[in-house]
C-alpha positions in Angstrom: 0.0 0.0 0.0 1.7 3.5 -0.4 1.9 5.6 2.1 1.4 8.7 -0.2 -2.2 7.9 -1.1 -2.8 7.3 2.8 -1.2 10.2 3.5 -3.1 12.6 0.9 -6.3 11.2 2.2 -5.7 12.6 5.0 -5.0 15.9 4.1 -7.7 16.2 2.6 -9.9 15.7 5.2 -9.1 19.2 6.8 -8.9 20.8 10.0 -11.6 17.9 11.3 -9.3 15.3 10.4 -10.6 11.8 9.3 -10.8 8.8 11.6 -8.8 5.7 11.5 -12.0 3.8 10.9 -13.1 5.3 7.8 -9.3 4.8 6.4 -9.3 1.1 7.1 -12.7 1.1 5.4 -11.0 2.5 2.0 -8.0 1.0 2.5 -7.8 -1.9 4.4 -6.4 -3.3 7.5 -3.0 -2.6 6.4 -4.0 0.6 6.7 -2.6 0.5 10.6 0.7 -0.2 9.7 0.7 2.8 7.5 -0.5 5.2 10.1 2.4 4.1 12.3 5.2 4.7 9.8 3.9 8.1 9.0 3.3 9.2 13.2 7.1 8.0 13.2 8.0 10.5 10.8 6.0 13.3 12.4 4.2 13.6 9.1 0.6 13.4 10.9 -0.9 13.1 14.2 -3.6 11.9 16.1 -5.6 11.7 18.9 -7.8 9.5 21.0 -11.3 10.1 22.4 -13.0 7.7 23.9 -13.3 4.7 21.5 -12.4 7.0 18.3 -9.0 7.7 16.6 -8.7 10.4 14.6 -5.9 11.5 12.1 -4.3 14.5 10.6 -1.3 16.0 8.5 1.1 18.3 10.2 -0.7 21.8 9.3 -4.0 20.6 9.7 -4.1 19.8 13.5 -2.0 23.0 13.7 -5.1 24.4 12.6 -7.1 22.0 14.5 -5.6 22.7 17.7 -6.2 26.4 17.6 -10.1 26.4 16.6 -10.6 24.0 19.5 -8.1 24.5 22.4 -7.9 28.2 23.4 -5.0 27.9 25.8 -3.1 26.7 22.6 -4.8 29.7 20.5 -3.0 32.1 23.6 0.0 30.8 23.3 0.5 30.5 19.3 -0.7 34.1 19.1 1.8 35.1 21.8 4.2 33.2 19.8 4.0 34.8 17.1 3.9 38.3 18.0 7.1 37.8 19.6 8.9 36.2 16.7 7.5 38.7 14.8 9.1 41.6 17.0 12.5 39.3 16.5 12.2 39.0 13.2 11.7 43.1 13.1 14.4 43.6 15.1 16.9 41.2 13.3 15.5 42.9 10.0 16.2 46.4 11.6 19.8 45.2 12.2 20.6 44.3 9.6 19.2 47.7 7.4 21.7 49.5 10.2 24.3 47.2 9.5 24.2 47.2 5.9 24.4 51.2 6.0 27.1 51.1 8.1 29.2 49.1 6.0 27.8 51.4 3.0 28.9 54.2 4.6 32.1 53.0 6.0 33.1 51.3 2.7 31.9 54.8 0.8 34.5 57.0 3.0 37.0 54.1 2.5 37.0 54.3 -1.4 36.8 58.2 -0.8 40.0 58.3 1.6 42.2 55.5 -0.7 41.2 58.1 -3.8 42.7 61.2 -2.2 45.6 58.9 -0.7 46.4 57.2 -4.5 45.7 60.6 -6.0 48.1 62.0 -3.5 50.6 59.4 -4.0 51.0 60.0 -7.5 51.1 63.6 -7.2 54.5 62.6 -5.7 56.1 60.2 -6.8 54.9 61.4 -10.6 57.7 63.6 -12.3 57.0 66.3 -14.3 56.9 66.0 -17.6 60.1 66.8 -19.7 60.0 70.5 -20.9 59.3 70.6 -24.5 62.7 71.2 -27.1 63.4 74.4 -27.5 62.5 74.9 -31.6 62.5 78.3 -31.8 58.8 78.6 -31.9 57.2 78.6 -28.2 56.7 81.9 -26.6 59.2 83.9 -29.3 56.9 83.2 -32.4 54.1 85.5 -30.2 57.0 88.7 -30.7 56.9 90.9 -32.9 59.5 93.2 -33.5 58.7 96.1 -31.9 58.0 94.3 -28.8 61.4 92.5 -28.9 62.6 96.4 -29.2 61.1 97.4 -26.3 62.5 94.7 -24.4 65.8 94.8 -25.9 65.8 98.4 -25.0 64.8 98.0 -21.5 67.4 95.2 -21.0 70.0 97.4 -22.4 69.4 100.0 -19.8 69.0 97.4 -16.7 72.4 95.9 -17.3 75.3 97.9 -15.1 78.4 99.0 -17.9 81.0 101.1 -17.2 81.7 102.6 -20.4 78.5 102.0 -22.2 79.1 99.2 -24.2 77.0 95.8 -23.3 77.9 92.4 -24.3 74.8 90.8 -26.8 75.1 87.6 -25.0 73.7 88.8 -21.5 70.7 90.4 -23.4 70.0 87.8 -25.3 70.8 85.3 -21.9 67.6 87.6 -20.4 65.1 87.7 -23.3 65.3 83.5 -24.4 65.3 82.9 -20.6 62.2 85.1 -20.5 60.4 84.9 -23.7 61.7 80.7 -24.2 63.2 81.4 -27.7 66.2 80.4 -29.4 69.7 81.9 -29.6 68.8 81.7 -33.4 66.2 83.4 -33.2 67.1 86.2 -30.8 69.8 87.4 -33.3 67.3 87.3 -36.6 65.1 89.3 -34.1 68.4 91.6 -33.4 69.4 91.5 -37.1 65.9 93.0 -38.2 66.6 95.6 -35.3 69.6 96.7 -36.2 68.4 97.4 -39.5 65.7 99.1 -39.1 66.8 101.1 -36.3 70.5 101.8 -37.5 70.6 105.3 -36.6 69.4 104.4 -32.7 72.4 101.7 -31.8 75.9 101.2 -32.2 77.7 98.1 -32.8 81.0 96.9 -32.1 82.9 94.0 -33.2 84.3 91.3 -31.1 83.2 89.0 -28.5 82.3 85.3 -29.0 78.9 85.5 -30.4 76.3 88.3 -32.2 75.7 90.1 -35.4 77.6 89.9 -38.9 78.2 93.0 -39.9 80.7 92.6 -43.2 82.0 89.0 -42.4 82.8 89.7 -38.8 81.0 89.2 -35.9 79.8 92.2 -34.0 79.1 91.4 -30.1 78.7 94.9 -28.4 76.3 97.3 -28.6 75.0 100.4 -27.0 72.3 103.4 -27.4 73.3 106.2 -29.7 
């Protein structure tokens, strides 16, 4: 006999249950050793009143039990309410927990950013500067502002008999303007020219202008 069909039949019956009488009537006298192999597994229960033995499944005589025994009914509904107020609690827990962690691991990712970011900031060397072509800063001068700082340089740098060496101006303007040595004397060249009547040159030195094959490295304000 399987124990399944028993066992359905007697779910079915409800919160009332179904009496071991009517079962052996549908299924025989074997019907006994059936019962006892499912009361072993706590898969139904019964009770005894008087002369009569009735059975049920598991959540049937739960439901049994509290439509008949008020005392029961008490205590299941104190039961509850309390592991209801657990299960809140637990639940409230872990929502406090949860945003803790959020929190804590939010300022953590926050704090390692600033620290990598500040790492790097150190230990990261500046870039190389760029090669000097000619054409950074000195490509923005035109010629009469080269004059006018020229001019000014002239007049800053101390000489005791007027004459200043084109070297330490142009030293000053490609340290200040970032443009070549080449380019400083075209710049000088177009200077001279144009302005021949407001500088005097003078040969010698180790670098400057050409003036007629030599090279002209002195200069002063006329």
């Amino acid at each position: 006999m399987s124990s399944e069909k028993v066992y359905k039949r007697i779910e079915s019956s409800g919160a009332q249950g179904i009496p071991r009488m009517k079962l052996r009537k549908e299924f025989g006298i074997k019907a006994d050793k059936t019962l006892e192999e499912l009361i072993a597994k706590n898969t139904i229960f019964i009770e005894k009143k008087g002369r009569t033995i009735t059975c049920w499944s598991k959540d049937n005589y739960m439901q049994h039990l509290l439509n008949s025994d008020p005392k029961f009914k008490l205590i299941f509904d104190m039961y509850s309410k309390t592991d209801n107020k657990i299960s809140n609690t637990i639940s409230k827990i872990n929502r406090d927990l949860n945003d803790k962690v959020t929190n804590i691991t939010s300022e953590l990712n926050t704090k390692v950013s600033t620290l990598v970011t500040e790492v790097k900031a150190i230990v990261t060397p500046p870039p190389p500067p760029a090669p000097d072509n000619g054409n950074h800063n000195g490509s923005k001068l035109t010629l009469e502002q080269f004059r006018m700082e020229f001019d000014r340089t002239l007049t800053e740098i101390p000489t005791a008999i007027g004459w200043v060496e084109l070297s330490k101006i142009r030293e000053r303007i490609c340290d200040k303007y970032n443009i070549s040595k080449q380019n400083f004397y075209s710049f000088a060249s177009q200077l001279f020219d144009q302005f021949n009547s407001r500088y005097e040159l003078s040969s010698g030195g180790n670098e400057g202008v050409m003036v007629r094959g030599l090279v002209h490295g002195f200069v002063r304000c006329i």
